[in-house]
C-alpha positions as CSV (number, residue, x, y, z in Angstrom):
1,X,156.7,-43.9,57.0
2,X,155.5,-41.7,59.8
3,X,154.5,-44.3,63.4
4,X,151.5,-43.4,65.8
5,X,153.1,-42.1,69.2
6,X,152.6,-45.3,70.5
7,X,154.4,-47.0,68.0
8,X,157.3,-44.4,67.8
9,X,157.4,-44.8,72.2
10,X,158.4,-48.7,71.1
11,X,160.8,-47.8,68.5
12,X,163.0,-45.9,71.3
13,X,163.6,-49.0,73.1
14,X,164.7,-51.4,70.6
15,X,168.3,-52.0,70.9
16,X,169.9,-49.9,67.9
17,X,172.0,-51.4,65.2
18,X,170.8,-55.3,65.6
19,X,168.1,-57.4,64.7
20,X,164.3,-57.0,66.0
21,X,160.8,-59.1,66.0
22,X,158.0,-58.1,65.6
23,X,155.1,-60.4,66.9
24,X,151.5,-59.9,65.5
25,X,153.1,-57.2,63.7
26,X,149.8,-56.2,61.7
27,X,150.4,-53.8,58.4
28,X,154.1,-54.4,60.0
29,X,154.7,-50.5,60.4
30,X,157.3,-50.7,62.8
31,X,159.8,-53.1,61.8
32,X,159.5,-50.8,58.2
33,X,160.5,-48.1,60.0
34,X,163.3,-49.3,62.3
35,X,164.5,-50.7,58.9
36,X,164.1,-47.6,56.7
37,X,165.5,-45.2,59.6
38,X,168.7,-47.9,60.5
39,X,167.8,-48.7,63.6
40,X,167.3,-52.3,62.8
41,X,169.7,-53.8,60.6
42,X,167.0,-56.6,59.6
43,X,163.8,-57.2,61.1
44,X,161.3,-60.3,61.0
45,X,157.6,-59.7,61.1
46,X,155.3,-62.5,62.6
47,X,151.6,-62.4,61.9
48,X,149.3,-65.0,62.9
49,X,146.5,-64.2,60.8
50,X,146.3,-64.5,57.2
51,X,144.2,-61.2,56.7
52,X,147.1,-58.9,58.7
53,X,149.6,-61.1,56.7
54,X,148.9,-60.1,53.4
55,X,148.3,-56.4,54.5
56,X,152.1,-56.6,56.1
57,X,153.1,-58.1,52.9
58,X,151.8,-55.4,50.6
59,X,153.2,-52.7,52.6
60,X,156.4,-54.3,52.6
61,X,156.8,-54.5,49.1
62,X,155.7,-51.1,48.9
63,X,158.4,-50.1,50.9
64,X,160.9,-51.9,48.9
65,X,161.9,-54.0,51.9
66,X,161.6,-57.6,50.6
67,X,165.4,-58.2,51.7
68,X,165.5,-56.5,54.7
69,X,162.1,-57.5,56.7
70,X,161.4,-61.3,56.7
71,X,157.4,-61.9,56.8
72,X,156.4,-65.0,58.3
73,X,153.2,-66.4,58.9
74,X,152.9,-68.6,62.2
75,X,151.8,-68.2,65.9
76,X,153.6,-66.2,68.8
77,X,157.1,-66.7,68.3
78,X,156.9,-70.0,66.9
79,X,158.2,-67.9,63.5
80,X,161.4,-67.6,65.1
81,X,164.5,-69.8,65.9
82,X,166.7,-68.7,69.1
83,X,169.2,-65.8,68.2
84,X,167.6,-64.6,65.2
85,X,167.0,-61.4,66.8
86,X,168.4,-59.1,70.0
87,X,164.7,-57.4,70.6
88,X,161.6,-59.3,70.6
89,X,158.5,-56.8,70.4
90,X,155.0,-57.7,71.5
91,X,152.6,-54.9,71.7
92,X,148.9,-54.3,71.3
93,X,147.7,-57.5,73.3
94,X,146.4,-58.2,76.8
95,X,149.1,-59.5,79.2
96,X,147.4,-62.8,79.5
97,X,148.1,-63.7,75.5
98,X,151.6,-62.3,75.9
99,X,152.5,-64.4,78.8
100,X,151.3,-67.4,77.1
101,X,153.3,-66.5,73.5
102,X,156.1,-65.8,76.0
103,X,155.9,-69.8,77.9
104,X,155.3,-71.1,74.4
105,X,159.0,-71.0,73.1
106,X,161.0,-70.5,76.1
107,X,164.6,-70.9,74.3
108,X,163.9,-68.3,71.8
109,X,162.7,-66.1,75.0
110,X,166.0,-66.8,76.5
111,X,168.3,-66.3,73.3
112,X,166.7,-62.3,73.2
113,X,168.7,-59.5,74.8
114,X,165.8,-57.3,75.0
115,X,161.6,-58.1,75.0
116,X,159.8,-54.7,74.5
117,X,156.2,-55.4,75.6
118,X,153.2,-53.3,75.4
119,X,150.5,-55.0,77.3
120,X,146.6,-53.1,76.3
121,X,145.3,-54.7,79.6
122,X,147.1,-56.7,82.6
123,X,150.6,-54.9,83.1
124,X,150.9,-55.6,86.6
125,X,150.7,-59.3,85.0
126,X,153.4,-58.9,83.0
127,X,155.4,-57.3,85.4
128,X,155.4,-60.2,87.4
129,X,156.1,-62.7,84.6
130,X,159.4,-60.7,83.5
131,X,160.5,-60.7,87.5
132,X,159.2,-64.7,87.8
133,X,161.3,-65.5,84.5
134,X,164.5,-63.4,85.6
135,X,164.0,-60.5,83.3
136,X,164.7,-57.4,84.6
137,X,162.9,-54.1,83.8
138,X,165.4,-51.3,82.1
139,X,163.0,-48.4,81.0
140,X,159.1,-47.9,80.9
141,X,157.0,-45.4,79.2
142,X,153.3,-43.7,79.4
143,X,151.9,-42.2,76.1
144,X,148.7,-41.0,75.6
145,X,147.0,-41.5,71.8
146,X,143.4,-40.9,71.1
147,X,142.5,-40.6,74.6
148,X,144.1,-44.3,75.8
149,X,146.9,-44.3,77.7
150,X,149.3,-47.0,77.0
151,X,152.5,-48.5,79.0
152,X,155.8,-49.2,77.3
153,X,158.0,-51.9,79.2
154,X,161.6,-52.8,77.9
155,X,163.2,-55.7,79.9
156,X,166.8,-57.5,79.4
157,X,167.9,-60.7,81.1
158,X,169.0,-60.4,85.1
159,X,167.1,-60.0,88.3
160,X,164.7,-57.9,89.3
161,X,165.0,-56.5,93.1
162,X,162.6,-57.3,95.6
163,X,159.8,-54.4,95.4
164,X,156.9,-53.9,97.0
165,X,153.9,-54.8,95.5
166,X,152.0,-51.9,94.1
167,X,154.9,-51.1,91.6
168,X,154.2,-54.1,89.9
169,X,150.4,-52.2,89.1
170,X,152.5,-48.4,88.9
171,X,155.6,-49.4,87.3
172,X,159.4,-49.3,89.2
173,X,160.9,-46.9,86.7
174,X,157.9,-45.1,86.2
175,X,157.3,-44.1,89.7
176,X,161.4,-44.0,90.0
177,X,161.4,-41.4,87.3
178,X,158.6,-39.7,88.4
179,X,157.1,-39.9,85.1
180,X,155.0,-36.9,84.2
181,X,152.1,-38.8,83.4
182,X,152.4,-40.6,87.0
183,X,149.9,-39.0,88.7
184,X,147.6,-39.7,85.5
185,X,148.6,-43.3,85.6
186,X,147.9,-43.8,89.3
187,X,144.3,-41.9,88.8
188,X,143.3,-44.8,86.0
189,X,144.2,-47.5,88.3
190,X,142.4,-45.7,91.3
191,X,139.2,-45.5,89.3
192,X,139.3,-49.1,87.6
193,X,139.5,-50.4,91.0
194,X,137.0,-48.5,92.2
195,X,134.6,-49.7,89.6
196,X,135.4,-53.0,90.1
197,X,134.7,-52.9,93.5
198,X,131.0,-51.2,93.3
199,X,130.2,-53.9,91.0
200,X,131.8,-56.6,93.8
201,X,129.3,-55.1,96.4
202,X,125.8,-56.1,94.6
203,X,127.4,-59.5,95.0
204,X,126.3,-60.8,98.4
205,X,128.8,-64.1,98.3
206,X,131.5,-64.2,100.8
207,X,134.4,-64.3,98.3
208,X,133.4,-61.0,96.5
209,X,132.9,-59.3,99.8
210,X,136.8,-60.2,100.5
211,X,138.0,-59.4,97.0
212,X,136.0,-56.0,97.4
213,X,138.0,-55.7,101.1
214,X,141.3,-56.1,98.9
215,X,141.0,-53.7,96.1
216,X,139.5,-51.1,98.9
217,X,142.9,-51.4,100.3
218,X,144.8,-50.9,97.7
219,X,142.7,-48.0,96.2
220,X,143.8,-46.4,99.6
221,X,147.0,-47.7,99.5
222,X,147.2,-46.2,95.5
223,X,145.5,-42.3,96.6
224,X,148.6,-42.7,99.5
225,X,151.4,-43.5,96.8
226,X,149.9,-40.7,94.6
227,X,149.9,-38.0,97.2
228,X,154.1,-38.6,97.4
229,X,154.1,-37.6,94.3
């Protein structure tokens, strides 16, 4: 079963020849193919909604898979028990739900070797929570698909070294790799943060005239960071 580029970009960070998760796994395309290509030896998909549920569960026994992919139906990662898996994946949600499916079950978090998130909006978010929670960042990716780019983050238990601050928006292995979609990345941020600070300025309150002080900083602090590159 051929993956979107996004999709694929996730499958290269799940830790090969053990068990994987996939939360709010949808038609549950990945853990088929980690499964069909032996990547995963067994994979569990969690879907919280009955609709997606029954689509993962058709294409499942499409694929034959019925003994090798566990389908369960429950919330975050409620459907798991600690050590089921080595990689817990969570991808296509803000940051701000994957935090708070994260805190929900702290001892299956800290039974995983591996979470491979793919936050849509808020990485710098959950960049933070992995350092706050001891998880420490071991690859990241950009991809580009139908004109969104998206960010990859792989993580394993340990420490994350003291950084400075704008890597939590860039990314540390992006910007250590000098990933060739860097420059891209930065840009996004740049103009996101630019439009969030015009609309800042028709506010005449003294709190948005600070915030809109802050983000001009670090818009000039981000054009700084992407001239080094």
């Amino acid at each position: 079963m051929p993956l979107s580029k996004r999709l694929s970009a996730i499958a290269q960070l799940v830790i090969p020849g053990a068990g994987v998760a996939d939360i709010g796994t949808d038609h549950a395309y990945l853990p088929i193919y980690l499964v069909e290509h032996g990547v995963a030896t067994h994979a569990i998909a969690g879907e919280v909604n009955q609709g997606p549920y029954l689509a993962a569960q058709e294409t499942i026994q499409r694929a034959s898979l019925q003994s090798s992919i566990s389908l369960r139906l429950g919330n975050g990662l409620a459907v798991l028990q600690p050590g089921e898996v080595e990689t817990i994946v969570i991808a296509g949600m803000g940051a701000t739900t994957m935090t708070d499916i994260l805190n929900a079950c702290p001892a299956v978090v800290q039974a995983a070797k591996r979470l491979v998130v793919q936050p849509m909006i808020g990485a710098a978010l959950m960049r933070q929570w992995l350092a706050k929670h001891r998880w420490a960042i071991c690859a990241e990716e950009l991809i580009i698909e139908d004109d969104i780019l998206y960010e990859i983050i792989a993580a394993e238990p340990g420490e994350m070294p003291a950084m400075n601050p704008l890597l939590y928006e860039i990314g540390p292995v992006l910007w250590r790799q000098k990933h060739p979609l860097l420059e891209y990345h930065i840009t996004q941020i740049i103009k996101q943060y630019t439009r969030i600070a015009e609309n800042l300025k028709l506010s005449k309150t003294t709190e948005a005239a600070e915030r809109c002080r802050q983000l001009v900083k670090k818009i000039e602090e981000l054009e700084e960071w992407r001239t080094c590159l």
